[in-house]
C-alpha atoms as an extended CHARMM CRD file, in Angstrom:
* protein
*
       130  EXT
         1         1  UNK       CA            111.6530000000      150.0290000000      142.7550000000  PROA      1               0.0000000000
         2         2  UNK       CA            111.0250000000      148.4840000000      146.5670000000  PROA      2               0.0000000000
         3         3  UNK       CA            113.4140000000      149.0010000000      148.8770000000  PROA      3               0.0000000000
         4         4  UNK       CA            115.4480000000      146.6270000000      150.6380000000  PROA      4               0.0000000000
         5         5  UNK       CA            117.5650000000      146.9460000000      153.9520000000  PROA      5               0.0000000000
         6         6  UNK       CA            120.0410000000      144.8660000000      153.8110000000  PROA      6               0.0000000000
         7         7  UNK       CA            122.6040000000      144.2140000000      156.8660000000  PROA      7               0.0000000000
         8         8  UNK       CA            126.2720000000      143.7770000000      156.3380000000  PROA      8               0.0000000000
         9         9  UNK       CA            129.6770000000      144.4030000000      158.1000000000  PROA      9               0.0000000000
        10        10  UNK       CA            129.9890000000      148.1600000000      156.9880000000  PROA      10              0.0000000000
        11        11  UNK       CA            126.7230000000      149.1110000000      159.7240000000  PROA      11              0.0000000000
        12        12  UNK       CA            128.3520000000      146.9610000000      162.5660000000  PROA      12              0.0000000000
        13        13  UNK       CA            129.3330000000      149.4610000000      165.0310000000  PROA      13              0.0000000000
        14        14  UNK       CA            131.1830000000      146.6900000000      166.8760000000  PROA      14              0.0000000000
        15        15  UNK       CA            129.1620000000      146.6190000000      169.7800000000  PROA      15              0.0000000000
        16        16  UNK       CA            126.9160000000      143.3680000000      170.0440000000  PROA      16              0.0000000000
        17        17  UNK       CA            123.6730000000      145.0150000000      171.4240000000  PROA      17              0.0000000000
        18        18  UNK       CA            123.1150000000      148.1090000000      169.6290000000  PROA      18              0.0000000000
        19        19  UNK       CA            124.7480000000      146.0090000000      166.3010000000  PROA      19              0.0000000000
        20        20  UNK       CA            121.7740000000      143.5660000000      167.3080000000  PROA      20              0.0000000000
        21        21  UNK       CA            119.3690000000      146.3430000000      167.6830000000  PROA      21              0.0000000000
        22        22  UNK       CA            120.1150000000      148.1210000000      164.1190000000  PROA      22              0.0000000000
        23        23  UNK       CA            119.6370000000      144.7120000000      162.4050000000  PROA      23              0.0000000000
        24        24  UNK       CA            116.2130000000      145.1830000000      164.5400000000  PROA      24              0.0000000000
        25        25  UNK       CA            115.0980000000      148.1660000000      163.0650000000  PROA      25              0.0000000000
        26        26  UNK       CA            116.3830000000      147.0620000000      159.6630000000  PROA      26              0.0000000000
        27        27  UNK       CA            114.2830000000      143.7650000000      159.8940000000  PROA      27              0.0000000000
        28        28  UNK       CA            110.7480000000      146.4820000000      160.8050000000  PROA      28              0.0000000000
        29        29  UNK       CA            111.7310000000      148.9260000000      158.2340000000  PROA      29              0.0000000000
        30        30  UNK       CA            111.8080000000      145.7220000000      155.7320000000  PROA      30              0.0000000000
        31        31  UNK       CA            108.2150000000      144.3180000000      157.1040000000  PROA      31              0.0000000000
        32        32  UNK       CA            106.9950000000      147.9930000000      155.0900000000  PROA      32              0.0000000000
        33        33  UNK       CA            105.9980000000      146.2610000000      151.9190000000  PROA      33              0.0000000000
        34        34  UNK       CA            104.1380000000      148.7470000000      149.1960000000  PROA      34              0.0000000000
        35        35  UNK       CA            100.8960000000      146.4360000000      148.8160000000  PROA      35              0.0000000000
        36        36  UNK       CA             99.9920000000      146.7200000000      152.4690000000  PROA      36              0.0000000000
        37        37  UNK       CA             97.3680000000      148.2390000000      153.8600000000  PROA      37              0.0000000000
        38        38  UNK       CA             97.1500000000      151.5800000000      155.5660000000  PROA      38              0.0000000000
        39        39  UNK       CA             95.9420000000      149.8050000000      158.6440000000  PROA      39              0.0000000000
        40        40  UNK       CA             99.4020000000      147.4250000000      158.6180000000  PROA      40              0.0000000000
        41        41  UNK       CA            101.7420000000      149.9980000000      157.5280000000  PROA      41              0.0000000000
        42        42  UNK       CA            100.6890000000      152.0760000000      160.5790000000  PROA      42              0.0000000000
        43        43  UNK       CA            101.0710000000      149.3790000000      162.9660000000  PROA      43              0.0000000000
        44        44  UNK       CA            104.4390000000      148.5540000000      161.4170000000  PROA      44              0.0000000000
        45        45  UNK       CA            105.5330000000      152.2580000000      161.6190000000  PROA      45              0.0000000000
        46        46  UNK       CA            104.1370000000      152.2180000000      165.2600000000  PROA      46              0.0000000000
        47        47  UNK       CA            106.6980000000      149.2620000000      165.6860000000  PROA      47              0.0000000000
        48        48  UNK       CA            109.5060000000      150.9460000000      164.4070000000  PROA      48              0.0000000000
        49        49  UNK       CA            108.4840000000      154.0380000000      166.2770000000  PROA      49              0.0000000000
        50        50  UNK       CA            108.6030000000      152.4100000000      169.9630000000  PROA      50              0.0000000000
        51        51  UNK       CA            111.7920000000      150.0580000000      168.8790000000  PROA      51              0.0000000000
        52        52  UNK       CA            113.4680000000      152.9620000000      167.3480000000  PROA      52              0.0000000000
        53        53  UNK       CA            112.7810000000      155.0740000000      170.8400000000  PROA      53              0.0000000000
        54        54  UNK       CA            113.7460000000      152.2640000000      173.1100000000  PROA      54              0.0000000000
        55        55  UNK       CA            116.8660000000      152.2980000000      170.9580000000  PROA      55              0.0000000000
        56        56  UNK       CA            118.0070000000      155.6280000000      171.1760000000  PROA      56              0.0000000000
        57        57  UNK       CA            117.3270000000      155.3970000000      175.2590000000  PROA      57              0.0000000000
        58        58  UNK       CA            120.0900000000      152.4400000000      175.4400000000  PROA      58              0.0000000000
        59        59  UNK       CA            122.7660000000      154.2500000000      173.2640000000  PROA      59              0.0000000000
        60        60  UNK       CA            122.1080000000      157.5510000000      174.7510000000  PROA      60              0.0000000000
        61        61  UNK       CA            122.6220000000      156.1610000000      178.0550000000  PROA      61              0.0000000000
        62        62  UNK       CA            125.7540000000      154.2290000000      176.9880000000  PROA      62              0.0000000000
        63        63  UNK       CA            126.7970000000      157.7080000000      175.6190000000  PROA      63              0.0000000000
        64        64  UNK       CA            126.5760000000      159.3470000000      178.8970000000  PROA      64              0.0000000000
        65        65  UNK       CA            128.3860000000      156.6920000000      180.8880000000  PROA      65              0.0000000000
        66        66  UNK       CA            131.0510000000      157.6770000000      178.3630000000  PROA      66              0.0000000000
        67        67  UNK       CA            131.1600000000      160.8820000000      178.9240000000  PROA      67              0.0000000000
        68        68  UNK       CA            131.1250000000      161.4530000000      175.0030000000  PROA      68              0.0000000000
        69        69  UNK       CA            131.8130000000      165.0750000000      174.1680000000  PROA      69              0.0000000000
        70        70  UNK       CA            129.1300000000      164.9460000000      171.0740000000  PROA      70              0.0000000000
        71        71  UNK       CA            126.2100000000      163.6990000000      172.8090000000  PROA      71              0.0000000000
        72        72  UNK       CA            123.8140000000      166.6330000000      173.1370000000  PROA      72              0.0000000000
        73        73  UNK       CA            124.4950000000      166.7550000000      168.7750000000  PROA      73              0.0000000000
        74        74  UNK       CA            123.4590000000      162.9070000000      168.7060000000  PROA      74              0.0000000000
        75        75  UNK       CA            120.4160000000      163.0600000000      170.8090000000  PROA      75              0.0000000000
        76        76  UNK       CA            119.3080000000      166.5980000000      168.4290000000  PROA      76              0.0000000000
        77        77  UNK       CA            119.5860000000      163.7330000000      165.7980000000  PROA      77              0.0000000000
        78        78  UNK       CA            117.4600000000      160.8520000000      167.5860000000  PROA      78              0.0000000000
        79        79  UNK       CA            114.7950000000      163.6580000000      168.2710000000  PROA      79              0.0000000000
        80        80  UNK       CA            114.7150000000      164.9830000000      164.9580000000  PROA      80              0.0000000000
        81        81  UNK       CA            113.5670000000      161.7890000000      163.8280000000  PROA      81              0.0000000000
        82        82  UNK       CA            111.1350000000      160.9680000000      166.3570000000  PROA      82              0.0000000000
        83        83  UNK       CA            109.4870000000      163.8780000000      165.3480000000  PROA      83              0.0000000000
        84        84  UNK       CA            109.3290000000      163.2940000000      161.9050000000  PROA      84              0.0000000000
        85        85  UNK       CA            108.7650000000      159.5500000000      162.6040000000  PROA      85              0.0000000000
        86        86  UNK       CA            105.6240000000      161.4700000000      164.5490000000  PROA      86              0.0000000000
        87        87  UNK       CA            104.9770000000      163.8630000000      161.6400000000  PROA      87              0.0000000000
        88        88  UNK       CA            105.2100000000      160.6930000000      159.2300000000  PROA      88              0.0000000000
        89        89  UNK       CA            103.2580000000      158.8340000000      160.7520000000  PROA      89              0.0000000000
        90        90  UNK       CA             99.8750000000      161.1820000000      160.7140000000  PROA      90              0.0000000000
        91        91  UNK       CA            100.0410000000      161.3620000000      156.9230000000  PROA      91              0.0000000000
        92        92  UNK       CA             98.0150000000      159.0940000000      154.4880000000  PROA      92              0.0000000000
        93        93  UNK       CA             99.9570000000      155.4750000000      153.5810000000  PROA      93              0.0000000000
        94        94  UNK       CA             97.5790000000      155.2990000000      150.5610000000  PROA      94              0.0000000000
        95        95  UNK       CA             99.1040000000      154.5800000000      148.1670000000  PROA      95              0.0000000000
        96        96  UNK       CA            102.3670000000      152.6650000000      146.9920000000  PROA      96              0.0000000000
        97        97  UNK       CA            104.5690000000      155.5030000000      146.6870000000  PROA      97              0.0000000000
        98        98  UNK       CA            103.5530000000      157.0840000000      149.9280000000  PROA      98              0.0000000000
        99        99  UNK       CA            104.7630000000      153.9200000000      151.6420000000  PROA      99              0.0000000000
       100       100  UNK       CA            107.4340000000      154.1000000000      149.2070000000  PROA      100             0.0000000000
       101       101  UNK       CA            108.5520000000      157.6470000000      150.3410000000  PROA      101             0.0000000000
       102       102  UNK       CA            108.5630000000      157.1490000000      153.9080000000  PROA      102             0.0000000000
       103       103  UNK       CA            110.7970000000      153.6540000000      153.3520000000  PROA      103             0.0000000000
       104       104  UNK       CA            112.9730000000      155.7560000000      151.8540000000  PROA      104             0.0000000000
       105       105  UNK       CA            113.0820000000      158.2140000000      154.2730000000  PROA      105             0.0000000000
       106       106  UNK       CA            114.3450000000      155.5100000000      156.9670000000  PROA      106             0.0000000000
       107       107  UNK       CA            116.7440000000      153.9050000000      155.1560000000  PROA      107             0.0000000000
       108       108  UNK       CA            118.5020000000      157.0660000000      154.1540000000  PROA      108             0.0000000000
       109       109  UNK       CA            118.3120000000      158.7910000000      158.1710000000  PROA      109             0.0000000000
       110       110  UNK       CA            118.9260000000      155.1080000000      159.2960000000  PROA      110             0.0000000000
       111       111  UNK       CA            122.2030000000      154.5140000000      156.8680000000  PROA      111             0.0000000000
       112       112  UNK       CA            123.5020000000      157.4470000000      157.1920000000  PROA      112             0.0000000000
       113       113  UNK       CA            123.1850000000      157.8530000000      161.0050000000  PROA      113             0.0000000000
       114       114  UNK       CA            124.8170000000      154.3980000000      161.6590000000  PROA      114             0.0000000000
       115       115  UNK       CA            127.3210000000      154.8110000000      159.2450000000  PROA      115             0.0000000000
       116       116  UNK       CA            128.2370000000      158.2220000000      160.3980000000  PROA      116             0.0000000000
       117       117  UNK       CA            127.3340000000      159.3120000000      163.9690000000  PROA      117             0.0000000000
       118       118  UNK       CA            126.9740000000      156.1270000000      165.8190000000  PROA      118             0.0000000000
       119       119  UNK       CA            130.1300000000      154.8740000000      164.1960000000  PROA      119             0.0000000000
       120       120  UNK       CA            132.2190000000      158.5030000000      165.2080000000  PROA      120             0.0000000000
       121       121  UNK       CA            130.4480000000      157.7160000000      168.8440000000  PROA      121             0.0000000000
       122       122  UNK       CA            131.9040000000      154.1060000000      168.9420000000  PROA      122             0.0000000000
       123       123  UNK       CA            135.3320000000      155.3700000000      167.6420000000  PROA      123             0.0000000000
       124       124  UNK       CA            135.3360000000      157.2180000000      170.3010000000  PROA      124             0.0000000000
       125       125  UNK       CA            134.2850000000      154.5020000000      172.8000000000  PROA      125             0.0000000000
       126       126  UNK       CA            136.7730000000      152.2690000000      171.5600000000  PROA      126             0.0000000000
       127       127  UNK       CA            140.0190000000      155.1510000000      171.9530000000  PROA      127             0.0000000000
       128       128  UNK       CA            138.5950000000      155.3150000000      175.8530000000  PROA      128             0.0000000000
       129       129  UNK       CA            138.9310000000      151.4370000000      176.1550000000  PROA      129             0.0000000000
       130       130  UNK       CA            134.9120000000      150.9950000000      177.3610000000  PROA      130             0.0000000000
């Protein structure tokens, strides 16, 4: 069964940007269709790789501006998955379910992520009035 990512008001984080920028990596992670070819997956997973990256540099910097009290545990997080994303990313995308496996992969770190961390670290920017 392919999967989808689809945006709605439960992943807003209520900041326009990075709100923006999760629809972002949503719309690459969606661009992973199973008939590709190995060639185009890895240039989409490339994509995602360098957006993802330039991602985490904005909210980690918003997070230090902030002074938020969690943000050595978020930025374990973001480097956990770059290094899978880099782990990932050396392994064969032969096959349907491979590309499959790693879409599900994102969607599960990505949903859960938003919906969890980046939403406790915009609770807290909210309660400080930034």
């Amino acid at each position: 069964m392919p999967i989808q990512f689809v945006w709605d008001k439960s992943y807003s984080v209520g900041h326009a940007l990075l709100d923006s920028q999760h629809q972002g990596m949503f719309e690459r992670a969606n661009a992973l269709k199973e008939d590709l070819t190995e060639k185009q997956v890895r240039k989409i997973v490339m994509e995602l790789y360098r957006y993802t990256r330039e991602h985490f540099k904005e909210e980690e910097k918003m997070m230090q501006e902030t002074g938020y009290p969690k943000r050595k545990d978020h930025i374990r997080l973001h480097n956990e998955l770059i290094t899978r994303l880099n782990d990932v990313s050396n392994q064969p995308f032969d096959s349907r379910e491979a590309i499959w496996v790693f879409k599900k992969f994102v969607y599960d770190w990505l949903t859960e992520h938003i919906l969890y961390q980046d939403k406790d670290y915009f609770q807290f920017r909210q309660n400080r009035k930034f």
